[in-house]
C-alpha positions as CSV (number, residue, x, y, z in Angstrom):
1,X,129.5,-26.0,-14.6
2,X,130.5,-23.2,-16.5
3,X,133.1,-20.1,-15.2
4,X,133.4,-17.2,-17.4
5,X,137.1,-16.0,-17.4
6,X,137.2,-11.8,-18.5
7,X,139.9,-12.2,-20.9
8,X,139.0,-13.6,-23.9
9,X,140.8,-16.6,-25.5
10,X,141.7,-14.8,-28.5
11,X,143.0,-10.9,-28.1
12,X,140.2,-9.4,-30.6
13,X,141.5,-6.2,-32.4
14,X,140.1,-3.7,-34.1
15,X,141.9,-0.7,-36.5
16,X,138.8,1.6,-36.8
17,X,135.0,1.7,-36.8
18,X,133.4,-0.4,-39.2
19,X,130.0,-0.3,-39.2
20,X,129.7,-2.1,-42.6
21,X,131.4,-4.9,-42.2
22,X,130.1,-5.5,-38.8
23,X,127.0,-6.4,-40.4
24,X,128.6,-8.7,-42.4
25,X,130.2,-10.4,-39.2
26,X,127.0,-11.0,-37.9
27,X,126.7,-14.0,-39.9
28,X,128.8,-15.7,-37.6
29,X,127.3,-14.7,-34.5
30,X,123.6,-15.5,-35.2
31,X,123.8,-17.2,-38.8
32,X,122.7,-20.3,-39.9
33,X,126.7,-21.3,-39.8
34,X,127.6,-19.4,-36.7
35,X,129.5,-19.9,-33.3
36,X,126.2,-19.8,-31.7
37,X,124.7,-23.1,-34.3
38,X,128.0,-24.7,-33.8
39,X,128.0,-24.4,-29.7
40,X,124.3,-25.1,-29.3
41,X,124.5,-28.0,-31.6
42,X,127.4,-29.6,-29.6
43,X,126.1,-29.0,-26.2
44,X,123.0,-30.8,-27.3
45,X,124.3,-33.9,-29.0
46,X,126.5,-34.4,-25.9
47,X,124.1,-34.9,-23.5
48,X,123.2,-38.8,-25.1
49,X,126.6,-39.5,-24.9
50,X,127.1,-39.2,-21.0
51,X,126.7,-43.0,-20.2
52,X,128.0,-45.3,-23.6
53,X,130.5,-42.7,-24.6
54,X,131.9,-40.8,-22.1
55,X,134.7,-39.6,-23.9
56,X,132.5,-38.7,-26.8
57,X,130.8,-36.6,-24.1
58,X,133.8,-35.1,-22.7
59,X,134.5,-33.7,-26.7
60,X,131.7,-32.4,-27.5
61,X,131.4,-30.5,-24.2
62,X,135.4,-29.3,-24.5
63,X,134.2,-28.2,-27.8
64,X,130.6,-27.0,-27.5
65,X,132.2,-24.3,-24.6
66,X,135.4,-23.1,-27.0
67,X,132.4,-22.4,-29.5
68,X,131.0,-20.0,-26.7
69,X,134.1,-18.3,-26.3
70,X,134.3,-18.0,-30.1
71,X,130.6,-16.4,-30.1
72,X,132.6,-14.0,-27.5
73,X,135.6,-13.1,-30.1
74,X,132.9,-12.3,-32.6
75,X,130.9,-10.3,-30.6
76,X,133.5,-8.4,-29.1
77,X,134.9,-7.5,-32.3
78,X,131.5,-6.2,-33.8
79,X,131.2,-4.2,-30.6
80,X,134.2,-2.5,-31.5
81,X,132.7,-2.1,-35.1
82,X,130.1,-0.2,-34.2
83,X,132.3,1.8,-32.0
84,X,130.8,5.3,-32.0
85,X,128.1,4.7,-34.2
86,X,124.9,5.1,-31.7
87,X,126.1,8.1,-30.6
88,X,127.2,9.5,-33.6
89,X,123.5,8.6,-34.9
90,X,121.9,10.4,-32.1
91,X,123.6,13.1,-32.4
92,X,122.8,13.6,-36.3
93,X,119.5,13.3,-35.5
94,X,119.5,16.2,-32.9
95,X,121.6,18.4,-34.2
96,X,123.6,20.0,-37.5
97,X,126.6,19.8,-35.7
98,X,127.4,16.1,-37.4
99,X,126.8,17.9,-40.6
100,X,130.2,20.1,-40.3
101,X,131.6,17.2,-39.0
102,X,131.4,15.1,-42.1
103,X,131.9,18.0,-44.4
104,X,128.4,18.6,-46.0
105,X,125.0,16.8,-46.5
106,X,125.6,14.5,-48.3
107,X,128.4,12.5,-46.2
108,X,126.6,12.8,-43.5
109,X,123.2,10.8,-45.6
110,X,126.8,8.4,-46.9
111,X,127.8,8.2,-43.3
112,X,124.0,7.6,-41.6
113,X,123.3,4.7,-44.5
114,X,126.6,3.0,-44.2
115,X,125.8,2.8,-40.7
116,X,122.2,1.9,-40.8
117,X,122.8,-0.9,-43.2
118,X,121.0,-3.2,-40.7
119,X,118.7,-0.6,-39.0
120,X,118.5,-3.4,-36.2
121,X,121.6,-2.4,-35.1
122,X,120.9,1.5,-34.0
123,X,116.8,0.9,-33.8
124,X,116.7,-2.4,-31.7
125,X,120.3,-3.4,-30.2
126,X,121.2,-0.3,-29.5
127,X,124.9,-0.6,-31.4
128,X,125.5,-3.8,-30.1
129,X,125.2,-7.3,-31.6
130,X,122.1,-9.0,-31.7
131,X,121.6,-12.9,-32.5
132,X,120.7,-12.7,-35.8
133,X,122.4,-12.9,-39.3
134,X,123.6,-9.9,-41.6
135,X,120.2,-10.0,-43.0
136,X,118.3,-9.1,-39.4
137,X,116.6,-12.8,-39.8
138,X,116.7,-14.0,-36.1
139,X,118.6,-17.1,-34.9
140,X,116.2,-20.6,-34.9
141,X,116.9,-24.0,-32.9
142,X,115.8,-25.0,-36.5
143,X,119.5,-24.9,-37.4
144,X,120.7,-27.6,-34.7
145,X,121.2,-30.9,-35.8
146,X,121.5,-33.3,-33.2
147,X,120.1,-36.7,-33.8
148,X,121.3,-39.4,-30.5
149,X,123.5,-41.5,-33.2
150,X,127.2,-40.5,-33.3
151,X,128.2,-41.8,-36.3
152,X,125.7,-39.2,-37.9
153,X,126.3,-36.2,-35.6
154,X,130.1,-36.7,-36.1
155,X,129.8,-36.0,-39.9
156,X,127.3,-33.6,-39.5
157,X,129.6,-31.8,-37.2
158,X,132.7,-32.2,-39.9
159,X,129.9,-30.8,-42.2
160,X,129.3,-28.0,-39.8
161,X,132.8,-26.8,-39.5
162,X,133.3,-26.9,-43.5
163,X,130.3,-24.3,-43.9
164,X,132.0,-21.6,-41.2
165,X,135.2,-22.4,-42.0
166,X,134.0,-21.1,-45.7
167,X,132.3,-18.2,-44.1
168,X,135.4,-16.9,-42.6
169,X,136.9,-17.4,-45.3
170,X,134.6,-15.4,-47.2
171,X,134.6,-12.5,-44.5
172,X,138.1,-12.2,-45.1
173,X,137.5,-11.0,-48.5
174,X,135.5,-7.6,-47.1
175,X,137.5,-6.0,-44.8
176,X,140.9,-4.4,-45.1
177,X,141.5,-4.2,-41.2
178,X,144.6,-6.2,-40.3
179,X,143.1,-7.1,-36.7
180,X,139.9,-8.0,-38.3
181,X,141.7,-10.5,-40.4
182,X,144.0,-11.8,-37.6
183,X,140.6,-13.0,-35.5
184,X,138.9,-13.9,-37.9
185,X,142.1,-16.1,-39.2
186,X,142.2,-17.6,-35.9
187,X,138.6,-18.6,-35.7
188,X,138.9,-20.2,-39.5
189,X,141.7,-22.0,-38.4
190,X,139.5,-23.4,-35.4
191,X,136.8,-24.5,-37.5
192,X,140.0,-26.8,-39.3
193,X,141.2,-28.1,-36.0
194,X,137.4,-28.9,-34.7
195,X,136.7,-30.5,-38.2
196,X,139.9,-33.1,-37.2
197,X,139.1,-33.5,-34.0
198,X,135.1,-34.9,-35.2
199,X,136.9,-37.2,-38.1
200,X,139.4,-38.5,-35.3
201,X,135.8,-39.4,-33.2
202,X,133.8,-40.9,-35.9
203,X,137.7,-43.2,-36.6
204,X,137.2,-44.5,-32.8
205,X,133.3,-46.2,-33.5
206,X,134.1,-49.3,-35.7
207,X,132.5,-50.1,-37.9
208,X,130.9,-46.6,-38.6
209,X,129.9,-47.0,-41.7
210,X,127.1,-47.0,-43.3
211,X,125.7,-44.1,-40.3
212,X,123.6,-45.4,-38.0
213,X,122.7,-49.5,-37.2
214,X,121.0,-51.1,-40.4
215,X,122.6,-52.2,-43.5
216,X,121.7,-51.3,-47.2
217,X,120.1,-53.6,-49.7
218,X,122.7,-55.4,-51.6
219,X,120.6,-54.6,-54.8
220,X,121.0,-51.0,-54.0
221,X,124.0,-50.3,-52.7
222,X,126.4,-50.0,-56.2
223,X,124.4,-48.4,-58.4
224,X,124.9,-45.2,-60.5
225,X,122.0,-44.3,-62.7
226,X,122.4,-41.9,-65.5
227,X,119.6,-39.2,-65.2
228,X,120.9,-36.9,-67.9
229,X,120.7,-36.8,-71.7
230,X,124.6,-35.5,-73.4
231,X,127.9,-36.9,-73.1
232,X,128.7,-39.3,-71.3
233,X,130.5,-38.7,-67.9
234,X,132.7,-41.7,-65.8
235,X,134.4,-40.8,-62.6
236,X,135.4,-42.7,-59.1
237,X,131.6,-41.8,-58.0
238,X,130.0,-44.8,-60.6
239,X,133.1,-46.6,-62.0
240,X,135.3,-48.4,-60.1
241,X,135.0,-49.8,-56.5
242,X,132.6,-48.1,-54.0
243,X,134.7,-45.7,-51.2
244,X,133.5,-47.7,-48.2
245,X,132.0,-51.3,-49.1
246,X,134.6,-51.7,-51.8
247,X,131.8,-53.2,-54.1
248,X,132.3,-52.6,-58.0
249,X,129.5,-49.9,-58.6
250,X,127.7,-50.7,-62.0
251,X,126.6,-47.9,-64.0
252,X,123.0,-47.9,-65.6
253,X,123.4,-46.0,-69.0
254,X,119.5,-46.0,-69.3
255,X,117.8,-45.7,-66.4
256,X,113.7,-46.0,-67.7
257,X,114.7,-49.1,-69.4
258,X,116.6,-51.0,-66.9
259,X,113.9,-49.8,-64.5
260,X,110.6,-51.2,-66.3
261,X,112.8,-54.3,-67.5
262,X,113.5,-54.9,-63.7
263,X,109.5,-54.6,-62.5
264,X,110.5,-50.9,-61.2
265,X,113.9,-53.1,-59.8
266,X,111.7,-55.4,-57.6
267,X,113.5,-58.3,-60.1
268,X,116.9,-56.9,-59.8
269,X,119.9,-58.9,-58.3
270,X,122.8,-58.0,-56.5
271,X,125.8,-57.5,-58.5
272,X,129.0,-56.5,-58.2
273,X,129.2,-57.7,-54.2
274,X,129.5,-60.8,-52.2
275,X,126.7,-59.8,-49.5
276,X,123.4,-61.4,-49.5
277,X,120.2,-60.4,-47.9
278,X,121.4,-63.6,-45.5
279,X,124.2,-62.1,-44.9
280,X,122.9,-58.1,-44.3
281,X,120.5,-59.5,-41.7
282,X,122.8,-61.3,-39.6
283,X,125.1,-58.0,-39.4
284,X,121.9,-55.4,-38.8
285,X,120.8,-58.2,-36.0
286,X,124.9,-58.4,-34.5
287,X,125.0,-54.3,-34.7
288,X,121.9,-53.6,-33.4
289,X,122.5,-56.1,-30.6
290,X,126.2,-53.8,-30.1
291,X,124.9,-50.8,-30.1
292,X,121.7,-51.5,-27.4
293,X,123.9,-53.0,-25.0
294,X,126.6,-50.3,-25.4
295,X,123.5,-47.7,-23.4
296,X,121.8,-50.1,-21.8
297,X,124.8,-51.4,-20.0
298,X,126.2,-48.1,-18.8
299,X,122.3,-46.5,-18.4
300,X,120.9,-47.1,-14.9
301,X,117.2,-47.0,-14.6
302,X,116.8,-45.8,-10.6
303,X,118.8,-43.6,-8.2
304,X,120.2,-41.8,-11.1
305,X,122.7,-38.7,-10.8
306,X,124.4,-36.8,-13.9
307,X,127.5,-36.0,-11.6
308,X,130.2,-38.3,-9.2
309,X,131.5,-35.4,-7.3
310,X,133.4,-37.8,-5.2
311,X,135.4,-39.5,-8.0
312,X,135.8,-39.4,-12.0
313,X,133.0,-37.3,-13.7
314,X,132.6,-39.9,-16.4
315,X,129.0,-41.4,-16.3
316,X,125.7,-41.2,-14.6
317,X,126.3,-43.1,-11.2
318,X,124.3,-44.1,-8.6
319,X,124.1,-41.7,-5.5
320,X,125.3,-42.9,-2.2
321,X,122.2,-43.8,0.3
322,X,123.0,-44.0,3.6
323,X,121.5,-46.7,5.3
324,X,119.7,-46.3,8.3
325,X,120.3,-48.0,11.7
């Protein structure tokens, strides 16, 4: 259930009219990396969490609706953008009066292109925000991930909150408003705090890694090929130990070779780690086996409801029949 409160949760504040950079700030209100992508994408990842992780549910829920109120702050502040900017525009068009006004011609074509820099904003919305980003290209579904598997949503969602955590960033660069920066530095800093708060969820699913159920081939797992001609390069990425399996990863100076030597690697052995395909199976078999019973045990099948308002909100529940006499 959702209750919308008139203040906002961050006091937006804008110096001065700016119908320039509220183009800009559109990218964050129907972009690709947006407040809108972030909420909708949490909102519908949480739903196959409700019965085997409840508290995962209870996250991304908390989360998805402070992404709302952040799709509010954005709009609100290009609102007060384009304050003025309608009217001003239909006034130009009507009369000479704006001419005067803007001392001449030719400020008033400066001031009518500045402001039509999206024409969507005066021709379609009217001077308000509409859902899509500072290039007019409207907001898709197609930008939700949400895939039913936490330990891949989780880092998708880190991923999500490093993107518009840039884009503030970025926005900070064009605009010389102090208010403008101040929201737009607390929504940046939200995209850090959401970005921990995702890394401290995907922590709590042991093991989590690799994402999803089924293991990799042993062959496979360690292996940097070298698919460029020049010098040479060596890094933690194909020298050393592997981040997460701690296998010693074995660099392939010649890839074509080593491939047509290895029957297009159908002949090639694991090296460099102690797990076998024995040993891969019985852990995809053990995981899988985790994981199934981890929904099936807290998924009923009959007399389902979403809410317990009686008791703790925390998983689907069975309603209470009565029972006739």
């Amino acid at each position: 259930m959702f209750y919308h409160a008139k203040e906002l949760q961050f006091n937006a504040r804008v110096s001065s009219p700016d119908p320039r950079f509220a183009r800009f700030l559109l990218e964050q209100f129907g972009g690709s990396n947006g407040e809108l992508k972030a909420a909708m994408q949490y909102f519908t990842q949480a739903f196959g969490c409700k019965q085997p992780y409840p508290d995962k549910y209870d996250m991304l829920m908390d989360i998805a609706t402070e992404e709302f109120s952040h799709l509010e702050i954005v709009g609100a502040t290009i609102q007060m953008l384009l304050s003025g900017v309608s009217g001003e525009l239909k006034e130009a068009a009507d009369s000479e009066g704006i001419t005067t006004l803007l001392e001449g011609k030719a400020s008033k074509e400066g001031y009518m292109h500045e402001a039509l820099t999206n024409p969507q904003f005066d021709i379609i919305s009217g001077g308000s925000p509409a859902l899509t980003d500072s290039n007019g290209t409207p907001w898709t579904a197609a930008y939700v991930t949400a895939n039913n598997e936490m330990t891949v949503d989780m880092r998708s969602n880190m991923a999500a909150e490093s993107r518009a955590k840039l884009v503030y960033e970025r926005l900070m660069a064009f605009t010389d408003d102090p208010y403008v920066k101040e929201t737009l530095r607390f929504l940046m800093t939200r995209e850090i705090a959401h970005y921990q708060m995702f890394e401290a969820a995907l922590a709590t699913i042991q093991p989590n890694f690799p994402p999803g159920v089924l293991q990799g081939d042993p062959r496979h797992s360690n292996t940097y090929f070298n698919m460029s001609n020049g010098e040479e390069v060596r890094g933690p990425w194909n020298e050393g130990k592997s981040t997460q399996l701690g296998e010693n990863l074995e660099y392939i100076e010649k890839p074509l070779d080593y491939v047509r030597e290895t029957n297009g690697l159908l002949d090639r052995k694991p090296s460099g780690t102690d797990r076998t395909e024995k040993t891969v199976e019985k852990l995809d078999k053990a995981l899988s086996k985790e994981r199934s019973m981890e929904i099936k045990s807290a998924t009923p099948t009959e007399d389902m409801q979403w809410s317990n308002y009686n008791g703790p909100d925390t998983a689907l529940t069975k309603p209470k029949v009565k029972k006739s006499k």
